[in-house]
DOLUMDREN-243095 format. One record per residue (C-alpha): residue number from 1; x negated, y, z. Coordinates in steps of 0.5 Angstrom, whole numbers. Each point is the difference from the previous one (the first is absolute). Example, Ala and Ser with C-alpha at 12.3 -4.5 7.8 and 13.67 -1.06 7.14 Angstrom:
<pts>
resi = 1; x = -25; y = -9; z = 16
resi = 2; x = -2; y = 7; z = -2
</pts>
This chain:
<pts>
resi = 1; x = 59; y = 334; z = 563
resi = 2; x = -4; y = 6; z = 2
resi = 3; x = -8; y = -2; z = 0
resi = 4; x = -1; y = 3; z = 6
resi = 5; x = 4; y = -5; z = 4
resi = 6; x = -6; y = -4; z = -2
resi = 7; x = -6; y = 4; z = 2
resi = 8; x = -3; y = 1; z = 6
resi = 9; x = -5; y = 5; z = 2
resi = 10; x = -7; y = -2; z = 0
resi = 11; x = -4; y = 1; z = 7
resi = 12; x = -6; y = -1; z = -3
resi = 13; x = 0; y = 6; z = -4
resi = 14; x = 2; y = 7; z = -1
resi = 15; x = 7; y = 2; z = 1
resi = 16; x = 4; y = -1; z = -6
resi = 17; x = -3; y = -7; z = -3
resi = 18; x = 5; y = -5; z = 2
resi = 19; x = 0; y = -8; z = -3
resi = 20; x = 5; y = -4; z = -1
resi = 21; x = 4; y = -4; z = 3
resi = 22; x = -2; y = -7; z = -3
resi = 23; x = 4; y = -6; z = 1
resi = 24; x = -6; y = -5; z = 3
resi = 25; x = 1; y = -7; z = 3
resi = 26; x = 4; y = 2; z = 5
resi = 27; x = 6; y = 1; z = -5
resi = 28; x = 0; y = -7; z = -3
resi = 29; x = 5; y = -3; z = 5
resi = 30; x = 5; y = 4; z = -3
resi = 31; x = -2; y = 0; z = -6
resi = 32; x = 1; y = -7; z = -1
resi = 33; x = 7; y = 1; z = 2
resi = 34; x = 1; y = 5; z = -5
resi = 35; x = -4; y = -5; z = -5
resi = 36; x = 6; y = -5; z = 2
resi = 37; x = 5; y = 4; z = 1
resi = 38; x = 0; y = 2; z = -7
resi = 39; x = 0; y = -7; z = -3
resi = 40; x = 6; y = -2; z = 4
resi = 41; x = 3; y = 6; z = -5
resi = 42; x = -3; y = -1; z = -6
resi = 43; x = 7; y = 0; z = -5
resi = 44; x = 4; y = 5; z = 4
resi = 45; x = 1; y = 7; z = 1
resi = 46; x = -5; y = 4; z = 2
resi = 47; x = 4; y = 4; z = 4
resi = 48; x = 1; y = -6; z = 4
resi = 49; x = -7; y = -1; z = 2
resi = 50; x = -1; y = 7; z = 1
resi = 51; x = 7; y = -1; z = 5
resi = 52; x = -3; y = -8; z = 3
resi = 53; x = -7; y = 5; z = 1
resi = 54; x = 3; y = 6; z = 4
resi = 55; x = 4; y = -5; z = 5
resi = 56; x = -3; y = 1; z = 8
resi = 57; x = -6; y = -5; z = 1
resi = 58; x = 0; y = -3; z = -7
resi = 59; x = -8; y = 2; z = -2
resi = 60; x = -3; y = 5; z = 7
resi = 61; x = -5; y = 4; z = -5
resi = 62; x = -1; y = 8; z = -1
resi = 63; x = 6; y = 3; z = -4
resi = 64; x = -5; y = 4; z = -4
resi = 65; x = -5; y = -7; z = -1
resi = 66; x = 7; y = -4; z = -1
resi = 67; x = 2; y = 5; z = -6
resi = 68; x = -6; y = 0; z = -3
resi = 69; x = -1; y = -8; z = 0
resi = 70; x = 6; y = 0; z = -4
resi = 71; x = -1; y = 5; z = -5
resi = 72; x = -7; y = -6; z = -2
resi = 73; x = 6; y = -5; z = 1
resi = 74; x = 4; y = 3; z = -5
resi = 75; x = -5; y = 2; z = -5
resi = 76; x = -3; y = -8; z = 1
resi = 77; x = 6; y = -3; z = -3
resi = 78; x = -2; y = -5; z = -5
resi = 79; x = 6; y = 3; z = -5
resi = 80; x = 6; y = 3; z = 0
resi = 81; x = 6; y = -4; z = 0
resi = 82; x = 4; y = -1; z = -7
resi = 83; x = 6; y = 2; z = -2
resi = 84; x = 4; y = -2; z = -6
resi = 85; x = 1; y = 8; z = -2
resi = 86; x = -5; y = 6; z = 1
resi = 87; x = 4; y = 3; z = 6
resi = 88; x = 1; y = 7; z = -3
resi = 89; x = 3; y = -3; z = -6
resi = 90; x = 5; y = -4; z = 5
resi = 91; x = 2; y = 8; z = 3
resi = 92; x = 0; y = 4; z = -7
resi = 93; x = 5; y = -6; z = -2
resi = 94; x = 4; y = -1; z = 6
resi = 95; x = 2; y = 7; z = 1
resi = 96; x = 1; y = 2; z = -8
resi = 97; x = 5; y = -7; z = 1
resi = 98; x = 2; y = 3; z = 7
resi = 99; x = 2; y = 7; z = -3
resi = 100; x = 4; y = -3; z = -6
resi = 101; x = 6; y = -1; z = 4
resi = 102; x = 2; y = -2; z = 8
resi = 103; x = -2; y = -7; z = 1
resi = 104; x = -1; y = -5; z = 5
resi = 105; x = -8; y = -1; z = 2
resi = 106; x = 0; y = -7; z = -2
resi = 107; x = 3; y = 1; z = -8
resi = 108; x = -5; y = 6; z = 0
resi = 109; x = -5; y = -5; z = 1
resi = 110; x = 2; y = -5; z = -4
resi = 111; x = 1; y = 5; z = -7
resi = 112; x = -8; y = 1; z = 2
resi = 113; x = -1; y = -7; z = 0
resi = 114; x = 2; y = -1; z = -6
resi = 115; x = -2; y = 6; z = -4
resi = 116; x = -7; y = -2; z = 3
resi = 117; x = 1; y = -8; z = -1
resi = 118; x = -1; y = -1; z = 7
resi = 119; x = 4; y = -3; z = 6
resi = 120; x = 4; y = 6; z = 4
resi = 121; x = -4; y = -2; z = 6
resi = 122; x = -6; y = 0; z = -3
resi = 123; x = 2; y = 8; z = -2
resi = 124; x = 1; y = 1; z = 7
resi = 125; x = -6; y = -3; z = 3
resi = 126; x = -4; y = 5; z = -5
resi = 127; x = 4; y = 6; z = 2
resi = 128; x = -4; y = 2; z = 5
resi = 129; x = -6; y = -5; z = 0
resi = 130; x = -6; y = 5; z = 0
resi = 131; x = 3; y = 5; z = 5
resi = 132; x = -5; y = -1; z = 6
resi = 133; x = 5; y = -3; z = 5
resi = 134; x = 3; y = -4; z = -6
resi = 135; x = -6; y = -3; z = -2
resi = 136; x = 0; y = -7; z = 0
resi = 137; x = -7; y = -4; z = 6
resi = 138; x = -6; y = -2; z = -5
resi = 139; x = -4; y = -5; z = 3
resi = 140; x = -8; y = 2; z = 2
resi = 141; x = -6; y = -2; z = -3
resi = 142; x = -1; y = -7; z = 4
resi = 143; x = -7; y = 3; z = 1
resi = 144; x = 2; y = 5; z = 4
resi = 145; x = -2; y = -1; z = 7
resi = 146; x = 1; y = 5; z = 6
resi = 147; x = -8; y = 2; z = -1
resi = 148; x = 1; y = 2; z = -7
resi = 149; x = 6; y = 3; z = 2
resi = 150; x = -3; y = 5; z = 5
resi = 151; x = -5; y = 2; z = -5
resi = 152; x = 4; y = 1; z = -5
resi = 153; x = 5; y = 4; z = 5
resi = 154; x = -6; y = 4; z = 2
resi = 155; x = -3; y = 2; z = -7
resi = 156; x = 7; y = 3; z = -2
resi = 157; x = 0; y = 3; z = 6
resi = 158; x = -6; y = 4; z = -2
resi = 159; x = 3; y = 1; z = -7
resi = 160; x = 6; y = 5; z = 4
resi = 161; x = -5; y = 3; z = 3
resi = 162; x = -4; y = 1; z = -5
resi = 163; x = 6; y = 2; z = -4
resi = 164; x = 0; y = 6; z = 5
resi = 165; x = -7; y = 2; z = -1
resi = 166; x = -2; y = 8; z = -2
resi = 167; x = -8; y = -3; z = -2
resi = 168; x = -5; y = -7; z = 1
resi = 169; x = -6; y = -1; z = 1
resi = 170; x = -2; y = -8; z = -2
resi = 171; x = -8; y = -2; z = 2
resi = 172; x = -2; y = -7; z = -2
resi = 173; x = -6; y = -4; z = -1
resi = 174; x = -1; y = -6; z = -4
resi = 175; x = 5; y = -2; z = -6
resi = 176; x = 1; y = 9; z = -1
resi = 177; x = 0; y = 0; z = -8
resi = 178; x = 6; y = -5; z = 0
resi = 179; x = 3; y = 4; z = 6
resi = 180; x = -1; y = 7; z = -4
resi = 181; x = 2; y = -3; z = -7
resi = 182; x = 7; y = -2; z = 3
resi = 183; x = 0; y = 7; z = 3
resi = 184; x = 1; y = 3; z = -7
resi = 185; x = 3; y = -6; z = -3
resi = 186; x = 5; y = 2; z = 4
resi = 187; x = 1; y = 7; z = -2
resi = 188; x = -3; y = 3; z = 7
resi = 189; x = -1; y = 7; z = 0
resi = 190; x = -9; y = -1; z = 4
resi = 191; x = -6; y = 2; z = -1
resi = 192; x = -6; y = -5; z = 2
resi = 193; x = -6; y = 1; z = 3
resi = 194; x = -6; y = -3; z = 5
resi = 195; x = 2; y = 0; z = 7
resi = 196; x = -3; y = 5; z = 4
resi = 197; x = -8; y = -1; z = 2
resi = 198; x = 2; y = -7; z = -5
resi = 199; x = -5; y = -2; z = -6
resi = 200; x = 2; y = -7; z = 0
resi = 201; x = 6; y = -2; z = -4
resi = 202; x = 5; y = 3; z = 5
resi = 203; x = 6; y = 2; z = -3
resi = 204; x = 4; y = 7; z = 2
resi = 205; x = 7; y = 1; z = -3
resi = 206; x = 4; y = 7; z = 1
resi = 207; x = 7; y = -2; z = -2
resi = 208; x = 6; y = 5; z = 0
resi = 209; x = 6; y = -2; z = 4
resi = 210; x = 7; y = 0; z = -3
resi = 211; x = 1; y = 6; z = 5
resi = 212; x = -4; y = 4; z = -4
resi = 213; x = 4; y = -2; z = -6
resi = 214; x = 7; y = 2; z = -3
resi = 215; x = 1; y = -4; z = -7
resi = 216; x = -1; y = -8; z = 0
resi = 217; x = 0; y = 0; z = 8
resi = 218; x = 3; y = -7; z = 0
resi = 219; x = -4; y = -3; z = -5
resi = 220; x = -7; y = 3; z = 3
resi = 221; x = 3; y = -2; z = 7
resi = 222; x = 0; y = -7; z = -3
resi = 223; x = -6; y = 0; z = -3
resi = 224; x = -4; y = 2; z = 5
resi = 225; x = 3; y = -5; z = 4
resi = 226; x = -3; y = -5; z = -4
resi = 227; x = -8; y = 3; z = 2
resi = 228; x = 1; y = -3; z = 7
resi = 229; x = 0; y = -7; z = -1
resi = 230; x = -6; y = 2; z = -5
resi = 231; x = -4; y = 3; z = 4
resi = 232; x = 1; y = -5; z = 6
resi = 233; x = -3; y = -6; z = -5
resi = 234; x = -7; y = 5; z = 1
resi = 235; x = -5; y = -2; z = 4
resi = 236; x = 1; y = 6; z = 4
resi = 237; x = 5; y = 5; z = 0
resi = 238; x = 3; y = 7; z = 4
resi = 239; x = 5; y = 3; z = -2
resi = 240; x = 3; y = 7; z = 3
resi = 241; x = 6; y = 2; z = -2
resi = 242; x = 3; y = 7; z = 2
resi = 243; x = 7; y = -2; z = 0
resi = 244; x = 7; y = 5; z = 3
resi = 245; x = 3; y = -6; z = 3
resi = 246; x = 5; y = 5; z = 2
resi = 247; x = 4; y = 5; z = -4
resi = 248; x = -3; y = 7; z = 1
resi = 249; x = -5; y = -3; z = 4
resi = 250; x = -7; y = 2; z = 0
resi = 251; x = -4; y = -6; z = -3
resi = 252; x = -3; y = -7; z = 4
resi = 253; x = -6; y = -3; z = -2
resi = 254; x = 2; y = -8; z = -1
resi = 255; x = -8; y = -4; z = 1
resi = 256; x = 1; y = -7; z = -4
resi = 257; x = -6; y = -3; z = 1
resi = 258; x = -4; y = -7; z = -2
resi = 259; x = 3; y = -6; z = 4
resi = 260; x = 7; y = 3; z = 0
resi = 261; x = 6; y = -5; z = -1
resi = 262; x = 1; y = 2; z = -7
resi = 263; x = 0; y = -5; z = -7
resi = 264; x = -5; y = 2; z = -4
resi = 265; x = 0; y = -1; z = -6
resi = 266; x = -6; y = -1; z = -6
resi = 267; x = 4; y = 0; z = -6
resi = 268; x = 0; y = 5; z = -5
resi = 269; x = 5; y = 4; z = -3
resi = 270; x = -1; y = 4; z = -7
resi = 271; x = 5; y = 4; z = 0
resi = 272; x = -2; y = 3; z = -6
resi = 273; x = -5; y = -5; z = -3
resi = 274; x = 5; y = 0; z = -5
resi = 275; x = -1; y = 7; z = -3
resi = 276; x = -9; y = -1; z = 1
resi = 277; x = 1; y = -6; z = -4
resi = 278; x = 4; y = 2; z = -5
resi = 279; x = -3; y = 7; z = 0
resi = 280; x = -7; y = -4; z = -1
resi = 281; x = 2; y = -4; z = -6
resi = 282; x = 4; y = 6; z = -4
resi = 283; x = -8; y = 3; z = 1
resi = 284; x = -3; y = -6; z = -3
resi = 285; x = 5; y = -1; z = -7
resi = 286; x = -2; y = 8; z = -1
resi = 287; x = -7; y = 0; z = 2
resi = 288; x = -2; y = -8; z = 0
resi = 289; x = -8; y = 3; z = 0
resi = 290; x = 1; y = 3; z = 7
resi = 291; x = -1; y = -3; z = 5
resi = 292; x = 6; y = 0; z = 6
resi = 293; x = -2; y = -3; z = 7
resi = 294; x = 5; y = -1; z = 5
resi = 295; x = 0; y = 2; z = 9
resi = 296; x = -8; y = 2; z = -1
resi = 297; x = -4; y = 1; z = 5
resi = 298; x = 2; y = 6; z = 4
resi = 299; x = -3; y = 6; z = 1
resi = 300; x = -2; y = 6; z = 5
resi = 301; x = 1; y = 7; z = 0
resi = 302; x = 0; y = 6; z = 4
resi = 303; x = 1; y = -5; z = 6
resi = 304; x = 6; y = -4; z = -3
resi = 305; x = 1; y = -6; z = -3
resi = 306; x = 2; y = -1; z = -7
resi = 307; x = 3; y = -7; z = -2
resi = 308; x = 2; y = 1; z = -9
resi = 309; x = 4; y = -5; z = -3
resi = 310; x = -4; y = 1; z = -6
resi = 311; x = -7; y = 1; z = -3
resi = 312; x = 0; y = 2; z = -7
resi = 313; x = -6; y = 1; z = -4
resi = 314; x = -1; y = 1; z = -8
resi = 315; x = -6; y = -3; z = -4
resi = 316; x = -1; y = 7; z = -3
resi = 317; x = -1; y = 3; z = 7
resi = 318; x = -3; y = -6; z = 4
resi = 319; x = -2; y = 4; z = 6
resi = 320; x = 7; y = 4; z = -1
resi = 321; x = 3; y = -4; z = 6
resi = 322; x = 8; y = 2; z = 2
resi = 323; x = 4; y = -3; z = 5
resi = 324; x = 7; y = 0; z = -1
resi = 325; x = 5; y = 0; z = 7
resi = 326; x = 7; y = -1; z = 0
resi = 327; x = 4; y = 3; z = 6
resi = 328; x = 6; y = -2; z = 5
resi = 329; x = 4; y = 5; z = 3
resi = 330; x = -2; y = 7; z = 0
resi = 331; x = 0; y = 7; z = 1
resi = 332; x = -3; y = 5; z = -3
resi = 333; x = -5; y = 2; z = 6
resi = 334; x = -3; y = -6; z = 0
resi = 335; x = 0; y = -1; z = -8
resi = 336; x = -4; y = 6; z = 0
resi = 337; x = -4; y = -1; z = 7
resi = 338; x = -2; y = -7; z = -3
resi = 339; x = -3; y = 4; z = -6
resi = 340; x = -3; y = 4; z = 4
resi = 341; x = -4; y = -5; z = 3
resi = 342; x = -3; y = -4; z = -6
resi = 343; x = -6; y = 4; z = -1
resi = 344; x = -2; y = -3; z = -9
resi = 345; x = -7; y = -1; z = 0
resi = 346; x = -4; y = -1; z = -6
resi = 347; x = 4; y = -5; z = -4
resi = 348; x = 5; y = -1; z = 3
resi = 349; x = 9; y = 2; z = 0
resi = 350; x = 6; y = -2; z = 3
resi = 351; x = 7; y = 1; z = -1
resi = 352; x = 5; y = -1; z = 4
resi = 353; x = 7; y = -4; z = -3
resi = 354; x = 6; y = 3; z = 3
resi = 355; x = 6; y = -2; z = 1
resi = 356; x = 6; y = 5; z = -1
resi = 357; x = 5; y = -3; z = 2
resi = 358; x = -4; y = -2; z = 7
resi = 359; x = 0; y = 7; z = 3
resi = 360; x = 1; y = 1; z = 7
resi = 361; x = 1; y = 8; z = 1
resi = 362; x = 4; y = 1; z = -6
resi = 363; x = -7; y = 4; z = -3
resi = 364; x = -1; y = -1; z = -8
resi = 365; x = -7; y = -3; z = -1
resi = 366; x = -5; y = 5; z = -1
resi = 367; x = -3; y = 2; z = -6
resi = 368; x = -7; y = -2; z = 0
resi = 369; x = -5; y = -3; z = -5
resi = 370; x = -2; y = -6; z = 4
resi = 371; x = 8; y = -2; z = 2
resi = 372; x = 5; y = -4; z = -6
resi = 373; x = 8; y = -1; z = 3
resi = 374; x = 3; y = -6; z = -3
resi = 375; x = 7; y = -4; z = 0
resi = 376; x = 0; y = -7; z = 2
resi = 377; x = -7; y = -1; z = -6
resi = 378; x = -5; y = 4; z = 0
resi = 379; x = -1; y = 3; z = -7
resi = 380; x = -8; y = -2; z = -3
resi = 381; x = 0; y = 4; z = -5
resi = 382; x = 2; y = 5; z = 5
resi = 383; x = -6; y = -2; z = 4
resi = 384; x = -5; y = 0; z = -5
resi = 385; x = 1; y = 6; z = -2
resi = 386; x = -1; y = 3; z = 7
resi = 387; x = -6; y = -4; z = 1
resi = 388; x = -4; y = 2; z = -7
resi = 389; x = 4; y = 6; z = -1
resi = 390; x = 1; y = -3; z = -8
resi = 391; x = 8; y = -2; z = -2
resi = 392; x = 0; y = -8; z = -2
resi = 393; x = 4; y = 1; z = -6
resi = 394; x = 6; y = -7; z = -1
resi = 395; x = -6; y = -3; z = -4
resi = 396; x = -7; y = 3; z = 1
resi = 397; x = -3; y = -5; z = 5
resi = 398; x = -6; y = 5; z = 4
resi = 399; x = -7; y = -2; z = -2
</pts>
């Protein structure tokens, strides 16, 4: 489904904003139907739902909105339909039964049976049962109605578009700290800063598209689609998204703005609360006298927002404070733009923890005295030696 058959130009402003064409009241007649027709399906083939949905009259909706109610159908299942055997296995034994001799189809599947301990039926159900066309009619969750399926349709509706976006700007006021913690629990690629002429506690996020991307592109499109259900449990918000809704096309700017039909979201999701926390206690069995804080206050500098994951400070030095910022995804760029910009006053450093495998241009990490790469866990032996500038040998603790 392209994105741009569910956009519409907005009157209202510039040429080149478009919003999207959300699914509202109006839909809900067809969606019921759609709701209904489903259950009537549960434990057959999808194909022939797909087959019942595609006959004249069946469910009078929009093909683009239909397809796009389907796909939160599908993803809605409460869990997939059982088999005996993983369908994989069932295929690689079947054919290596099938390639030993030329046999009838049934004594093909009886010898699989009984090399898997399973009726033949059983092998012949599971062959193909994870094909999509295959795939078996799961029942949908029993709370899901035709309002929370149109919120849902409409929020997957801006994770395809904002899958195709080149850059975004989030703004949002009221529970923001929670929405910029998210943004980089994620691994998303931004920067924070107070909204223009702002000085309450506004937030404004610039995101990097996956279109500006080349590595991890899947991944960081899922992720960024994860931000919108967030940034929609905000007291206010705005997102602005310059999208290439059509190949080669120059980009339209997608407004999603408060009071838009989406879900919203307020849970928290730690993405790498893992290794923060691992990396925390690892730095209390070495140095158990330092004090280690986690997410401290954020910090402003050269006009930008700056949100650590620790504050580290030693009792050798209690005016030393470092603050330790653990990265997403990356490019070099913005490593070394985001250095840039943290002017270290007086007594205080920051570090940033990189991730190598998490490249998003194929770039190394730069070599920086303020930039530690990692694998998986983050070395605190390694840190230490950045942050004080002495080795930590296996086991001399700092004092």
């Amino acid at each position: 489904m392209l994105p741009h058959t569910l956009c519409r130009p907005n009157g209202l402003a510039p040429s080149g904003e478009v919003v999207p064409s959300y699914l509202g009241l109006r839909d809900e007649p067809w969606l019921r139907m759609l709701i209904a027709e489903h259950a009537r399906f549960v434990g057959r083939r999808s194909s022939e739902l797909r087959a019942r949905l595609a006959e004249p009259g069946v469910i009078r909706a929009p093909r683009a909105k239909l397809l796009l109610a389907l796909r939160v159908l599908e993803a809605s299942m409460k869990a997939p339909p059982q088999v005996a055997v993983l369908p994989r296995v069932a295929r690689a034994l079947v054919l290596r039964t099938a390639a030993v001799a030329d046999q009838p189809r049934r004594t093909v599947l009886e010898k699989a049976a009984e090399s898997l301990n399973v009726t033949p039926d059983a092998v012949e159900a599971a062959l193909f049962a994870d094909f999509p066309g295959e795939r078996r009619v799961a029942p949908l969750p029993d709370d899901l109605s035709p309002t929370r399926l149109l919120l849902e349709a409409n929020t997957r509706l801006l994770r395809v578009l904002f899958g195709r976006a080149v850059k975004l700007r989030v703004t949002a006021w009221g529970e923001t700290r929670a929405l910029v913690h998210e943004a980089r629990q994620l691994g998303l690629i931004c920067t924070a800063s107070r909204p223009e002429g702002e000085q309450s506690e506004g937030v404004a996020l610039d995101i990097s598209g996956p279109f500006s991307l080349f590595r991890h592109t899947r991944l960081y499109r899922h992720a960024l689609g994860s931000l919108v259900a967030r940034a929609a449990a905000c007291s206010v918000f705005e997102i602005r998204a310059d999208c290439e809704l059509r190949r080669g096309s120059a980009p339209s700017t997608v407004i999603v703005r408060t009071g838009d039909p989406i879900t919203s979201s307020p849970a928290f999701k730690a993405t790498h609360r893992s290794i923060q926390d691992r990396l925390a206690r690892d730095l209390r069995r070495l140095v158990p006298d330092w004090h280690v804080s986690h997410e401290p206050e954020p910090f402003e500098r050269s006009g930008f927002l700056f949100f650590p994951d620790l504050e580290i400070r030693s009792p050798r030095l209690p005016e030393q404070r470092w603050f330790v910022e653990i990265a997403g995804y990356w490019t070099r760029s913005h490593l070394e733009t985001r250095l840039r910009r943290v002017q270290n006053a007086a007594g205080e450093r920051f570090v940033l923890c990189v991730d190598t495998a998490r490249g998003c241009a194929g770039d190394d990490v730069p070599e920086h005295a303020a930039i530690l790469g990692f694998r998986r866990r983050i070395d605190a032996r390694a840190l230490l030696f950045v942050l004080s500038g002495e080795p930590l040998g296996e086991t001399a603790p700092i004092t």
